[in-house]
GUGU-235115 format. One record per residue: z, y, x negated of N, C-alpha, C, O in turn; residue number from 1; residue in one letter. Coordinates in Angstrom, 3 decimals. Example, Ala and Ser with C-alpha at 12.3 -4.5 7.8 and 13.67 -1.06 7.14 Angstrom:
PT      npz      npy      npx     capz     capy     capx      cpz      cpy      cpx      opz      opy      opx   i aa
PT    7.800   -5.690  -13.190    7.800   -4.500  -12.300    7.800   -3.300  -13.200    8.465   -3.319  -14.236   1  A
PT    7.080   -2.250  -12.850    7.140   -1.060  -13.670    7.870    0.030  -12.900    8.039    1.138  -13.409   2  S
***
This chain:
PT      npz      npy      npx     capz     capy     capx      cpz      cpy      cpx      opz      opy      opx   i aa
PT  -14.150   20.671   -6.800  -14.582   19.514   -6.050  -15.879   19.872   -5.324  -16.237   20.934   -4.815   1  X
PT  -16.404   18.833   -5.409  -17.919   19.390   -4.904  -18.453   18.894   -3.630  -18.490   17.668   -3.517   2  X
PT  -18.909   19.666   -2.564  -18.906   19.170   -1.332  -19.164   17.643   -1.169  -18.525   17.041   -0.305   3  X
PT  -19.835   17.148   -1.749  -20.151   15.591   -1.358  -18.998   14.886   -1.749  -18.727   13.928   -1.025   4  X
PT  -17.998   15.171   -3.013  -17.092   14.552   -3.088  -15.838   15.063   -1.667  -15.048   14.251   -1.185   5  X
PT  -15.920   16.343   -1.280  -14.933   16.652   -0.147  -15.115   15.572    1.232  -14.343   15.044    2.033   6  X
PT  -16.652   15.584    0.987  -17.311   14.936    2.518  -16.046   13.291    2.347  -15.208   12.789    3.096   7  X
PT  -16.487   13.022    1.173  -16.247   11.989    1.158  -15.044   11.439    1.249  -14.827   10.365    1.808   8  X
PT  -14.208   12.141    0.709  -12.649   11.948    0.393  -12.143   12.457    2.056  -11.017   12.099    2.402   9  X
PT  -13.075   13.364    3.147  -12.633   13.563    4.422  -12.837   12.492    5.035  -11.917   11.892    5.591  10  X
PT  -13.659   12.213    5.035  -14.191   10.293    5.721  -13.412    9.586    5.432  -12.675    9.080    6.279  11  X
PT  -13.301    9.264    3.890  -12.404    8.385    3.905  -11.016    8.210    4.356  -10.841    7.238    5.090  12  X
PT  -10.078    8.871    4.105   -8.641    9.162    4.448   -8.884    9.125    5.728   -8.156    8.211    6.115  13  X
PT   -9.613    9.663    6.908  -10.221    9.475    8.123   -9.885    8.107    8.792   -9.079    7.779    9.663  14  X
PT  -10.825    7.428    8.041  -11.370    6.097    7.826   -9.745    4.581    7.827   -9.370    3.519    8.323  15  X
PT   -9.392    5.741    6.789   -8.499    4.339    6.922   -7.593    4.748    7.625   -7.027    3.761    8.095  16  X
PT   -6.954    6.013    8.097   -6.140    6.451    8.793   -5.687    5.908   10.449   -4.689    5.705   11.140  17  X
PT   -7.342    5.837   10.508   -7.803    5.261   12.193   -8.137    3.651   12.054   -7.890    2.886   12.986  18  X
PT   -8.566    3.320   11.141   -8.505    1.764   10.860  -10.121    1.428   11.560  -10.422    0.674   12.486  19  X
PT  -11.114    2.461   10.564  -12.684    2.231   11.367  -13.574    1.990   10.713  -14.295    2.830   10.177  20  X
PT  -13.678    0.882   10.643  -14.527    0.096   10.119  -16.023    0.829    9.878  -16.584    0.661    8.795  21  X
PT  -16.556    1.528   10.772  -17.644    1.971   11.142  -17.599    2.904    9.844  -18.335    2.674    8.884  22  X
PT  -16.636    4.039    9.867  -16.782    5.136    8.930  -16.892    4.855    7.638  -17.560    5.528    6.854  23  X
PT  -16.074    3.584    7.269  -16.098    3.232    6.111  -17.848    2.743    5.297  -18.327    2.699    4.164  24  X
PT  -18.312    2.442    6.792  -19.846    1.772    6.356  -20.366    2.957    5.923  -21.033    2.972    4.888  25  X
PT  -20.176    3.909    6.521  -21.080    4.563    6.584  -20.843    5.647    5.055  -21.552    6.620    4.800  26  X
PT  -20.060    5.316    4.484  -19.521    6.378    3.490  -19.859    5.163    1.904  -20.157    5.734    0.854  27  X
PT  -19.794    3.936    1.901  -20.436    3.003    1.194  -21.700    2.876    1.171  -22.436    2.833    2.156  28  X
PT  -22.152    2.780   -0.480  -23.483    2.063   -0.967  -23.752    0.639   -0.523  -22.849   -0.183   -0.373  29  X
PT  -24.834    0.426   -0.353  -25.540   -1.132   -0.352  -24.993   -1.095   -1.815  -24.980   -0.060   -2.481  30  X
PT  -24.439   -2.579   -2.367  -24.440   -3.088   -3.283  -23.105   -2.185   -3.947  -23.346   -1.802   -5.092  31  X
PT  -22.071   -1.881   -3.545  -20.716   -1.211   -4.001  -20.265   -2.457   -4.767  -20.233   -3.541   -4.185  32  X
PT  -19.897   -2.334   -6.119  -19.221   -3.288   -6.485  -17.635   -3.349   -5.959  -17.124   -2.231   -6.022  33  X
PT  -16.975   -4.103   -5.593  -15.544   -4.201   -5.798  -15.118   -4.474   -6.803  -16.069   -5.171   -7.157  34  X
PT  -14.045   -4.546   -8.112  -13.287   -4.727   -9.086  -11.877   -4.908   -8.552  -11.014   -4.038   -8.665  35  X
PT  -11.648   -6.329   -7.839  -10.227   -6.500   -7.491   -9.231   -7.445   -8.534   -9.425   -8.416   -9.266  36  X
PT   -7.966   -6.525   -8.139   -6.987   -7.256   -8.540   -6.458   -8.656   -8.626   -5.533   -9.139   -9.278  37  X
PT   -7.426   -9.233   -7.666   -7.075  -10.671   -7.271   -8.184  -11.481   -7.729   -8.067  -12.685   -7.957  38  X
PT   -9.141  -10.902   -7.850  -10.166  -12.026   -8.905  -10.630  -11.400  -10.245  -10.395  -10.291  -10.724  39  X
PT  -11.261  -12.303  -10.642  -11.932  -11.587  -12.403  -13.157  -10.933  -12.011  -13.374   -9.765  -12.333  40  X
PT  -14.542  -12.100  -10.858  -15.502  -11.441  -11.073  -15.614  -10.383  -10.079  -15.141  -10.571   -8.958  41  X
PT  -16.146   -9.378  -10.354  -16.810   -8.300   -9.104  -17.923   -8.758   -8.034  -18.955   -9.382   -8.278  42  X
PT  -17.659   -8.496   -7.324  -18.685   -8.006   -6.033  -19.464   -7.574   -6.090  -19.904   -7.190   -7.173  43  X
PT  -20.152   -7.368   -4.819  -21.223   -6.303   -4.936  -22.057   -6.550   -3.447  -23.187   -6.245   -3.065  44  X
PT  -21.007   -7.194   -2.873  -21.563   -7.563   -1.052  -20.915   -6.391   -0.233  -19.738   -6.561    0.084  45  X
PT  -21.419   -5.431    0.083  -21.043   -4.335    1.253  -20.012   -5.164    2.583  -18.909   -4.964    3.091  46  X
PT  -20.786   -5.855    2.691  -19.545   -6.380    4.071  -18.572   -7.126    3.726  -17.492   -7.113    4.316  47  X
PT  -18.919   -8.091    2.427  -17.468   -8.515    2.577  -16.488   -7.667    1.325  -15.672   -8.245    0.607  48  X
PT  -16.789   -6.221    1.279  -15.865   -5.401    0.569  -15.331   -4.781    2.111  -14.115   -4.683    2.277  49  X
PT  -16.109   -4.441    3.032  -15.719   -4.125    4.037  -14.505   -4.823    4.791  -13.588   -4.312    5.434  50  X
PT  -14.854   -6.460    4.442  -13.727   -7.112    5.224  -12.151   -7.023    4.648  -11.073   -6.831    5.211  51  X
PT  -12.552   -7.261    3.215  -11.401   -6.871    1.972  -10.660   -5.974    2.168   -9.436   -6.089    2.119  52  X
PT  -11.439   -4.644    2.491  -10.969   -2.942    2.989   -9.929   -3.089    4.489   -8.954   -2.474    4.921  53  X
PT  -10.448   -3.821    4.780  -10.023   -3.633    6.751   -8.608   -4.703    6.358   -7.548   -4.463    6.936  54  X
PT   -8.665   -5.597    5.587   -7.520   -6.339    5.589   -6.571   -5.567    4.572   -5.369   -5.608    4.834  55  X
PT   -6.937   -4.940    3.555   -5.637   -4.478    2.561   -4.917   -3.150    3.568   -3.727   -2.874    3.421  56  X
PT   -5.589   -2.571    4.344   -5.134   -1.243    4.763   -4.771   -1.794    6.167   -4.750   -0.822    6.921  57  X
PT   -4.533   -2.710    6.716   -4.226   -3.357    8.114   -2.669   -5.295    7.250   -1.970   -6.104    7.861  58  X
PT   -2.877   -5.115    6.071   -2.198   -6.093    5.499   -0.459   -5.150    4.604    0.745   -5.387    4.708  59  X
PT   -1.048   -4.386    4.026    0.112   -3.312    3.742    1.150   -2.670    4.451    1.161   -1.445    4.569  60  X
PT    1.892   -3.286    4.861    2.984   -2.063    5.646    3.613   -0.984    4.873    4.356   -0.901    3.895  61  X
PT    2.950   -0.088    5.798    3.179    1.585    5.355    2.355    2.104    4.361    2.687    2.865    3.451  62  X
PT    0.807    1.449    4.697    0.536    1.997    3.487   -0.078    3.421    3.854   -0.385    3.805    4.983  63  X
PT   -0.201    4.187    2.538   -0.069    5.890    2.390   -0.391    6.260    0.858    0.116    5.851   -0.187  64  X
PT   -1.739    7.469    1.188   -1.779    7.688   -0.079   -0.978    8.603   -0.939   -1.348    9.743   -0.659  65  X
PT   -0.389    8.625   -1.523    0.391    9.687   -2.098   -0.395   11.004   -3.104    0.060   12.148   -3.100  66  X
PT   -1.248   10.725   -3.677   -1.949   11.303   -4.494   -3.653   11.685   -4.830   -4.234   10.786   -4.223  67  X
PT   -4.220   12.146   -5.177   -5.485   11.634   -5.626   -5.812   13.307   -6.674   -5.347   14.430   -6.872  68  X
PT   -6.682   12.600   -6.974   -7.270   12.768   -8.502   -8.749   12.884   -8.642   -9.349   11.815   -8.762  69  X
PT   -9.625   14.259   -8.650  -11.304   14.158   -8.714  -11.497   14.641  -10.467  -10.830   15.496  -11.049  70  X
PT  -12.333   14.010  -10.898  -13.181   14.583  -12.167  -14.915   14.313  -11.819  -15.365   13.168  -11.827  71  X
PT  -15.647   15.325  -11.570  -17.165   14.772  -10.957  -16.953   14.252   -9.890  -16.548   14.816   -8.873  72  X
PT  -17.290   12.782  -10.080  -18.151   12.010   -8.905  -17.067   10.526   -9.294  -17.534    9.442   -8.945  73  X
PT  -15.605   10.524  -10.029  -14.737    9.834  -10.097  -13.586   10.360   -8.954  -13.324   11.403   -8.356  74  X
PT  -13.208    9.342   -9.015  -11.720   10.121   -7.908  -10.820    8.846   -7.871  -11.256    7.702   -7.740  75  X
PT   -9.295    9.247   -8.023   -8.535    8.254   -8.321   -7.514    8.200   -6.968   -7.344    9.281   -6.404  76  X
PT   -7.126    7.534   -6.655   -6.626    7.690   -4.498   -4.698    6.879   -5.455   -4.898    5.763   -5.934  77  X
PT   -3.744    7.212   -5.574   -2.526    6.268   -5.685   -1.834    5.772   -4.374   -0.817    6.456   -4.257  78  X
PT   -1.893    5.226   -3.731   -1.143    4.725   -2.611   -0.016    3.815   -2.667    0.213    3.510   -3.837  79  X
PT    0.782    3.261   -1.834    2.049    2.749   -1.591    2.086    1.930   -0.393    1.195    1.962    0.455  80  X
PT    3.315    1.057   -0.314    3.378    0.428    0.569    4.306   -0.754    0.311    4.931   -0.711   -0.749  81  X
PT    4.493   -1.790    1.101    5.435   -2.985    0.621    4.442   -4.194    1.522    3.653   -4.159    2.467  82  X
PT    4.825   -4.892    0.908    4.085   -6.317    1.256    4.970   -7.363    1.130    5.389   -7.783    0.051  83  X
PT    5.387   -7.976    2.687    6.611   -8.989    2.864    8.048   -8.209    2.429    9.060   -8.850    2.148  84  X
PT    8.000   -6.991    2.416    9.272   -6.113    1.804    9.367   -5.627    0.487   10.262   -4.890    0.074  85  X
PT    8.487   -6.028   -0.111    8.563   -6.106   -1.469    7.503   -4.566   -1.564    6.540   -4.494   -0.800  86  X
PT    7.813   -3.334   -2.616    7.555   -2.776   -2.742    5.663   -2.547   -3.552    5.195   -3.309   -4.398  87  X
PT    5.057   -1.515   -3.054    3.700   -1.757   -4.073    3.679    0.057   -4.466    4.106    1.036   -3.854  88  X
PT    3.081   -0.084   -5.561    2.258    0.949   -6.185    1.116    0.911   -6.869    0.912    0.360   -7.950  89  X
PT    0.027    1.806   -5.886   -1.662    0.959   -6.608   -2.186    2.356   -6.528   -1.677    3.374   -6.059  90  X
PT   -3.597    2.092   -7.241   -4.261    3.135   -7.137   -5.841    2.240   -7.040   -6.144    1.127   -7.470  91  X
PT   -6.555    3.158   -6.367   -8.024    2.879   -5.940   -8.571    3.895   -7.022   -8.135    5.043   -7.102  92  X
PT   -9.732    3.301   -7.994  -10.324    4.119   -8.966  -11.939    3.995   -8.253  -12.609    2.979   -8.438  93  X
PT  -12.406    5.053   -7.501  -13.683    5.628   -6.958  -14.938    5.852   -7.776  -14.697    6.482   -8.805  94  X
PT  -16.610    5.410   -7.561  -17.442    6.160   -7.905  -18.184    6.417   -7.018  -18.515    5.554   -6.205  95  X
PT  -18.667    7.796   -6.957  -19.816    7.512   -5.843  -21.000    8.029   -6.765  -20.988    8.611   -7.849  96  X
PT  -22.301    7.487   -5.710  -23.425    8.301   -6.458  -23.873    9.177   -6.097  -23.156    9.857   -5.364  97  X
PT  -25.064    9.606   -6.331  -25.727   11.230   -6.248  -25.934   11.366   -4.505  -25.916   12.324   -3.732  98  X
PT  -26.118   10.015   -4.356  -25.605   10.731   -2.569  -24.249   10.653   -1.655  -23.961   10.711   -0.460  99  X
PT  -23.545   10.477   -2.989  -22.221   11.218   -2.631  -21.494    9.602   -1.736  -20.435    9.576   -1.108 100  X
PT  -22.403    8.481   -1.943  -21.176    7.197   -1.086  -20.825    6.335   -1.852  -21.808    5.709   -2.247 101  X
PT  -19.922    5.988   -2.260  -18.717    5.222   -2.856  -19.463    3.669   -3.430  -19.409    2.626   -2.778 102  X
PT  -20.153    3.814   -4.794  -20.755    2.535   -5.153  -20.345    1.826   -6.092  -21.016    0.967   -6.666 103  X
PT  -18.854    2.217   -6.404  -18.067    1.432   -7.185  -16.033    1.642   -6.952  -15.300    2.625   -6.847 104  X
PT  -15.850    0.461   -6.959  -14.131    0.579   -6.619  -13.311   -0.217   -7.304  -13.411   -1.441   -7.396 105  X
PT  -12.619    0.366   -7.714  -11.544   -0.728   -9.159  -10.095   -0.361   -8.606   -9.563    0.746   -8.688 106  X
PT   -9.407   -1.851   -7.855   -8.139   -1.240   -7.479   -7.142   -1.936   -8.355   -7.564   -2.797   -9.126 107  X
PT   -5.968   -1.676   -8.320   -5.244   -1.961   -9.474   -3.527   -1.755   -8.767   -3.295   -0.691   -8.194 108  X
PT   -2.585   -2.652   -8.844   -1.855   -2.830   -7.992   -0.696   -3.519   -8.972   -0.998   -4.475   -9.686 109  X
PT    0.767   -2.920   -8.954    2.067   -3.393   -9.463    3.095   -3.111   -8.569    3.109   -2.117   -7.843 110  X
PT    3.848   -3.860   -8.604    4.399   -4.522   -9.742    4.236   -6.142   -9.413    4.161   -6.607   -8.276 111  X
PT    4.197   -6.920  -10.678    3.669   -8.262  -10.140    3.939   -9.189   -9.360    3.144   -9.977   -8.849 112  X
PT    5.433   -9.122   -9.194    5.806  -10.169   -7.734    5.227   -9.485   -6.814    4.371  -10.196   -6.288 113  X
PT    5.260   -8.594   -6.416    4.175   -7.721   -5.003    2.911   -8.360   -5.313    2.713   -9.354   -4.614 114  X
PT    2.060   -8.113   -6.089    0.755   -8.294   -6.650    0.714  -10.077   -6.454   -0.342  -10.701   -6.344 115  X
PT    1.309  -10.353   -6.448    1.195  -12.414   -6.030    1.468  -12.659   -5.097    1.040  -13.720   -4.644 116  X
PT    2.468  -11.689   -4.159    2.412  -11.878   -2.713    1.254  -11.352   -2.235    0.725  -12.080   -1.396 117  X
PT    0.494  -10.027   -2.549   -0.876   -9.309   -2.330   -2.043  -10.650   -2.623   -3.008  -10.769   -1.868 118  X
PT   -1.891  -11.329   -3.443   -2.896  -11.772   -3.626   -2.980  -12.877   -2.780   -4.045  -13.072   -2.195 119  X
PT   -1.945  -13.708   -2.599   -1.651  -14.622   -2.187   -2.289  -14.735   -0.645   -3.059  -15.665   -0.405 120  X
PT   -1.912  -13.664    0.499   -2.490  -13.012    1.498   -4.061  -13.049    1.226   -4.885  -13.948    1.392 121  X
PT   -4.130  -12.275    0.941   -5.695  -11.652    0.547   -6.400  -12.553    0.079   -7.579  -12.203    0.138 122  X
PT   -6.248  -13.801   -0.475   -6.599  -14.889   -0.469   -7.439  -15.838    0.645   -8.576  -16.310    0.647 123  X
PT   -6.371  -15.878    1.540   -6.757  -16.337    2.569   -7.667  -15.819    3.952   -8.413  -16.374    4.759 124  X
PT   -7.094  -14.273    3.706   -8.222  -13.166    4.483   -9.670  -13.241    3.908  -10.675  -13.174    4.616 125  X
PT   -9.678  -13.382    2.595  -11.286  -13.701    1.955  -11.577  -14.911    2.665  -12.802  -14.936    2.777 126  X
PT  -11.180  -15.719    3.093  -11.570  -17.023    2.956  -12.383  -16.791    4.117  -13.588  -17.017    4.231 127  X
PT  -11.462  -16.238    5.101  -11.701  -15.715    6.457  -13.299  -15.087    6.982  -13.746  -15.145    8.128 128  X
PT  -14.101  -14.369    5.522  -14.869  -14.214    5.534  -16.272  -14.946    6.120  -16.675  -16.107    6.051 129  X
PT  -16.832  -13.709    6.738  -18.196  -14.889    7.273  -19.362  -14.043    7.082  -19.260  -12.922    7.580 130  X
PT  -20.357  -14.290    6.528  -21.188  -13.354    6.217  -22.472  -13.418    7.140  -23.404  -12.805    6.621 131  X
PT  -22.724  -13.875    8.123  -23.869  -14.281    9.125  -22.756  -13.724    9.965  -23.307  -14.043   11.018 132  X
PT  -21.626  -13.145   10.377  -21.349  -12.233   11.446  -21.101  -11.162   10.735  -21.871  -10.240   11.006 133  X
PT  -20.279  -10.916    9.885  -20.310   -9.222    8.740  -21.917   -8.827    8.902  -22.145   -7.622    8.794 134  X
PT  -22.822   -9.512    9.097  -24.257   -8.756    8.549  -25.080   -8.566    9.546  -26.130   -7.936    9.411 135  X
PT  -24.597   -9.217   10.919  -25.467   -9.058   12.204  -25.259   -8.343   12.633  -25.846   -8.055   13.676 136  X
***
C-alpha cells in the first residue's frame, strides 16, 4: 500500500467515524464521480456527493466497515448496517488519482428489500439538496 493510498484510507475511516464533513472535502477531487445504487446516471458534483456521503453514513444504523481491499490506487471498503431493521451488505469501490484524493466511487448495496428501503430514504435526502448553500 502506498503512502497516499494509507493517507487516504486514514482520513477516511477518520472521516466517517467522526461524521466530518470537512475531512471528507478535503480527501475528494473536484469533479469525483459518484456511481450510485439508487440512480443510473453518475455525478460528478463534489458537494452534492458530499451531501449523499453525510446522509448514507448518518442514515445507516450501525454502519461499520468490515473489510477493505487495495490493488494500486483502487480500494474496495465492504461495510454493514441495517436500514429500518432490515439488514445491509455493501461495498464502496474507490479511485483516487495521482494526488492520492478519491475521484471516483461506485457503491453497490444488497440485499434488495434493504436496497428500496435505502433508496427510498436517500431519495428524499437528495432532494434535500441545495447547491447555492453546499458551495458557499
Amino acid at each position: 500500500m502506498t503512502p497516499q493510498v494509507k493517507h487516504f484510507l486514514d482520513e477516511w475511516h477518520g472521516a466517517v467515524e467522526d461524521r466530518d464533513r470537512n475531512r471528507l472535502e478535503a480527501i475528494i477531487a473536484e469533479g469525483c464521480e459518484l456511481h450510485s445504487p439508487v440512480v443510473w446516471k453518475p455525478s460528478a458534483d463534489k458537494y452534492y456527493l458530499l451531501h449523499i456521503l453525510m446522509g448514507v453514513i448518518t442514515m445507516i444504523d450501525g454502519f461499520q466497515y468490515r473489510d477493505q481491499w487495495v490493488k494500486d490506487n483502487e480500494i474496495i471498503l465492504e461495510f454493514t448496517g441495517t436500514v429500518d431493521g432490515k439488514g445491509l451488505s455493501a461495498i464502496d469501490r474507490i479511485t483516487l488519482n495521482d494526488e492520492g484524493k478519491m475521484c471516483r466511487i461506485e457503491v453497490m448495496i444488497r440485499p434488495l428489500n434493504t436496497l428500496i428501503e435505502f433508496a427510498t430514504r436517500m431519495r428524499e435526502h437528495a432532494l434535500r439538496y441545495a447547491p447555492e448553500a453546499a458551495n458557499g
